[in-house]
N, C-alpha and C positions, 0 to 999 in steps of 0.2 A: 504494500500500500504506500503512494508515493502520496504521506499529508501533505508536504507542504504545494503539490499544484491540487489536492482537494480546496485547501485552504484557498491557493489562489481563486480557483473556480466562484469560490461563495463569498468571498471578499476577508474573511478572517482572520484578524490579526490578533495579536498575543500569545501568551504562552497556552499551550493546551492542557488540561490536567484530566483525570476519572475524578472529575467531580459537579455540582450540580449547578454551577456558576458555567462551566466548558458546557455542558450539556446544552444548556439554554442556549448559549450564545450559536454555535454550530447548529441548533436544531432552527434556531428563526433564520440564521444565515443562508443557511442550506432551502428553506422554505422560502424565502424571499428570492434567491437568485436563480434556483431551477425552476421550468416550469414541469408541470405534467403535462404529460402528451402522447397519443398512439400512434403518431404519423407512420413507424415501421411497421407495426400492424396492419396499415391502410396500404400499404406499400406493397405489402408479401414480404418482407423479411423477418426470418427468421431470430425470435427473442427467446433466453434462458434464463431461470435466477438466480444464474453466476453474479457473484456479485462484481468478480474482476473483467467478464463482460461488460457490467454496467462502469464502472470504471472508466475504460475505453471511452464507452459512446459519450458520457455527460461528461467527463472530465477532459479528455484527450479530444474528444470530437465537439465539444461545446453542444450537445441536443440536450433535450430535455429525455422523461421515461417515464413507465407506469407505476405502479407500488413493487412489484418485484423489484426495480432497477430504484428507485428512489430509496427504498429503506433497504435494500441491499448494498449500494453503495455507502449510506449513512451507516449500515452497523458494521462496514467495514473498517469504517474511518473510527468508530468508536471502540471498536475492540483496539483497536494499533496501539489505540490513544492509552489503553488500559481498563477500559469500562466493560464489567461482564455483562453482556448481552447474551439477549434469547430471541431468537426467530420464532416467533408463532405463526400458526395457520390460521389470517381471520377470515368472517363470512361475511362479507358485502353485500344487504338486502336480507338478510339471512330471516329475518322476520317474515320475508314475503316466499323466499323460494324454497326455505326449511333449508336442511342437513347436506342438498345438493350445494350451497354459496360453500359449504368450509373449504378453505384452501382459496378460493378467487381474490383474496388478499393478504397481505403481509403486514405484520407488525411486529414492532420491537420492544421486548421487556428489558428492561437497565434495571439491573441492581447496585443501587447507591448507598453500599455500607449496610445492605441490612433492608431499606427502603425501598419498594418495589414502584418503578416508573414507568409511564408508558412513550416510547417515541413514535412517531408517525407523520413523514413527510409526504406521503405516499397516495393521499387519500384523495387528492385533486383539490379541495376545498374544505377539505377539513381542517382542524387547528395547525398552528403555525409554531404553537410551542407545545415542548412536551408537558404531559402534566399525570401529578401522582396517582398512582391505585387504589382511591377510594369515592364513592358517590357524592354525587352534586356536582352545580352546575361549574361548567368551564367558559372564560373568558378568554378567547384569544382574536389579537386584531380588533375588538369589538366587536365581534363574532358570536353569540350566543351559540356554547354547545352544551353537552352535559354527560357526565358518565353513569351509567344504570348497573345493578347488581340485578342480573335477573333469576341465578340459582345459584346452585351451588358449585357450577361449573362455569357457567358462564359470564361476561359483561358485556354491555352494547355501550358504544357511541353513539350520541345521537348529536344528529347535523344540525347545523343551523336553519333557522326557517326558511331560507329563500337558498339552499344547498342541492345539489345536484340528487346523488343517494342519499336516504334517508337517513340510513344510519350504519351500523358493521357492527360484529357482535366477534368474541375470542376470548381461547379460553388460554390459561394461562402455562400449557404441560407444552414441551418444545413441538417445533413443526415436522412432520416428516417429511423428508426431504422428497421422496418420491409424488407422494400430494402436491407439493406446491408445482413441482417441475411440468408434473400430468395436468394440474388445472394451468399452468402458463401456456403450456399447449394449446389447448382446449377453447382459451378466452381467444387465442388469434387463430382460430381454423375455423371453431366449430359457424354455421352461418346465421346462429341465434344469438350469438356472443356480443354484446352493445359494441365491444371495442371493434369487431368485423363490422359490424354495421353501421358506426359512425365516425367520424373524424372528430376526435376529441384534445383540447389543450385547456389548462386552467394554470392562472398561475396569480400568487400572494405578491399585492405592492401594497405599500403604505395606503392604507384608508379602505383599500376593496381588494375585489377576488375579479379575475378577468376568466370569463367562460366563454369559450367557442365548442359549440356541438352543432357541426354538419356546416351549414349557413346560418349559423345564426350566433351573434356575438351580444355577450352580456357583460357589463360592469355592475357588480353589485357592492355595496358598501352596507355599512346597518342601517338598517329603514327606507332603504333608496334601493331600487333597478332599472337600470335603462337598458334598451336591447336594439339591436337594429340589423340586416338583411344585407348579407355578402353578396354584391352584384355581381362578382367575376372571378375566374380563375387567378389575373393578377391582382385582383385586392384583396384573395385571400394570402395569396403570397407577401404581396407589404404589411398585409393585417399581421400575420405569424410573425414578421421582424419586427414590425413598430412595437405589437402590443404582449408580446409572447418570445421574445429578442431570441426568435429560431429563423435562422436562414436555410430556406429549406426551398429552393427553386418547385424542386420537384414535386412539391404537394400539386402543382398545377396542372398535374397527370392525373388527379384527383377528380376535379370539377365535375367528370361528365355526372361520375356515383354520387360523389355529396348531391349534385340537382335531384340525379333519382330518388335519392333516400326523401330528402327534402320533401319532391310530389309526394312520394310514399306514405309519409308522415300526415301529410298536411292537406292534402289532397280534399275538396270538398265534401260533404257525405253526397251520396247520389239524392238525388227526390223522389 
C-alpha cells in the first residue's frame, strides 16, 4: 500500500496514527474527494474486490468506484496505517429484497482500542464520517441518518430523506470472501442489477451530495433538491468533469442506453 499517493489522492496531510482523530480525518477526506461511480460496469469491464485492484483504478488512474472498491481501498489504507479492520458482508435494501441483498455491499468495522466503529465510504450518499456502534441518530454533512438495532444479529443504516437506497443492514461476524466476490459479479452481469441498468455517480462536496442516475442530475443539500435533464452525450461528458471531476470521454459511448433506460423509466403510462 503506497499511503502516501493515497494521501495525495484525498488531499491528507499530517501524521497518520490507528486512532480516532486519523480515522475521521481520512474517512471525510477520502468521502469528499472520490466520487462513487459505475461507469466500468456501464462499460463491460471487468471489477473485483481486490482491494489493490481498486488501488490502481482510484488512486493511480484518478476514477472514482462502487462500495467494493471504495471501502476496499479505505480499509486498505487503514490496516497499513495500523487500524484492525473487519470486512463485513452488508445488505443494500435488505429490508425490501430479504437474505438475497447480503453481500451486494461492503462495510468496514475498526476497532479502536476496545471500541467498535463503523467506516463506510462506499454507500454513494450515505455518511461522510464514520460513526460508533450504537443506536441513534447520525449527523453527517447535515445529513440526517440514523443507526437501528434491529436483532440480535443485525443493524441497519438508514439514509437520509431525500437518499438514493433507503437504507443497508450488516451484521457484525467477518465477510466471506467468496460472497462478496460472487455478489460483485452478479451486480455487473446479472440484467436486473441497478448498476447494469443505470449509469450511476454521486459524490460528497461541502453543503450537498451530487447524484447522476441515467439523465438525470441532482444536487441535494438538507431541505433543498434541485434536478435537471442531460441533453446530450457531451454534456454528460462535461457534467462527469465539472461536477463528479471524472474525465471519462468515453461515457459518450453510453448515451444511446442511458436514453433507452431513460424512455424505459419514464415512459408515459398508455391510456
Amino acid at each position: 500500500m503506497d499511503l502516501a499517493a493515497y494521501f495525495a489522492r484525498i488531499g491528507f496531510e499530517g501524521e497518520a496514527r490507528p486512532d480516532l482523530q486519523t480515522l475521521k480525518a481520512l474517512h471525510r477526506a477520502h468521502a469528499l474527494a472520490i466520487p462513487y461511480e459505475n461507469f466500468d460496469v456501464q462499460l463491460g469491464r471487468s471489477l473485483t474486490p481486490d482491494p489493490q485492484a481498486a488501488f490502481d483504478k482510484i488512486v493511480r488512474r484518478g476514477r472514482g468506484g462502487w462500495c467494493y472498491e471504495m471501502n476496499g481501498l479505505l480499509g486498505l489504507a487503514l490496516s497499513a496505517i495500523g487500524f484492525k479492520v473487519t470486512r463485513l458482508a452488508g445488505a443494500a435494501v435488505r429490508g425490501i429484497m430479504g437474505e438475497e441483498a447480503v453481500g451486494n455491499h461492503l462495510v468496514l468495522l475498526v476497532d479502536l482500542n476496545g471500541a467498535p466503529w463503523i467506516a463506510d465510504v462506499g454507500f454513494g450518499d450515505g455518511p461522510r464520517d464514520p460513526f460508533p456502534l450504537r443506536e441513534g441518530p447520525i449527523v453527517s454533512g447535515g445529513f440526517a441518518y440514523g443507526l437501528q438495532r434491529l436483532d440480535a444479529d443485525w443493524w441497519r443504516v438508514n439514509n437520509h430523506p431525500d437518499g438514493g437506497a433507503p437504507h443497508f443492514d450488516f451484521r457484525l461476524e467477518p465477510a466471506d470472501p467468496a460472497l462478496l466476490a460472487a455478489k460483485c459479479l452478479e451486480l455487473q452481469t446479472s440484467p436486473a442489477s441497478p448498476f447494469v441498468q443505470n449509469a450511476i455517480a454521486q459524490r460528497h462536496v461541502a453543503g450537498e451530495i451530487r447524484m447522476l442516475r441515467g439523465r438525470v442530475f441532482r444536487r441535494v443539500s438538507p431541505g433543498l433538491k434541485t434536478e435537471s435533464l442531460i441533453a446530450s452525450a457531451d454534456e454528460l461528458v462535461a457534467l462527469l468533469h465539472r461536477e463528479f471531476a471524472l474525465d471519462l470521454p468515453q461515457a459518450a459511448t453510453l448515451w444511446p442506453q442511458i436514453c433507452a433506460r431513460h424512455e424505459a423509466v419514464f415512459a408515459a403510462p398508455a391510456s
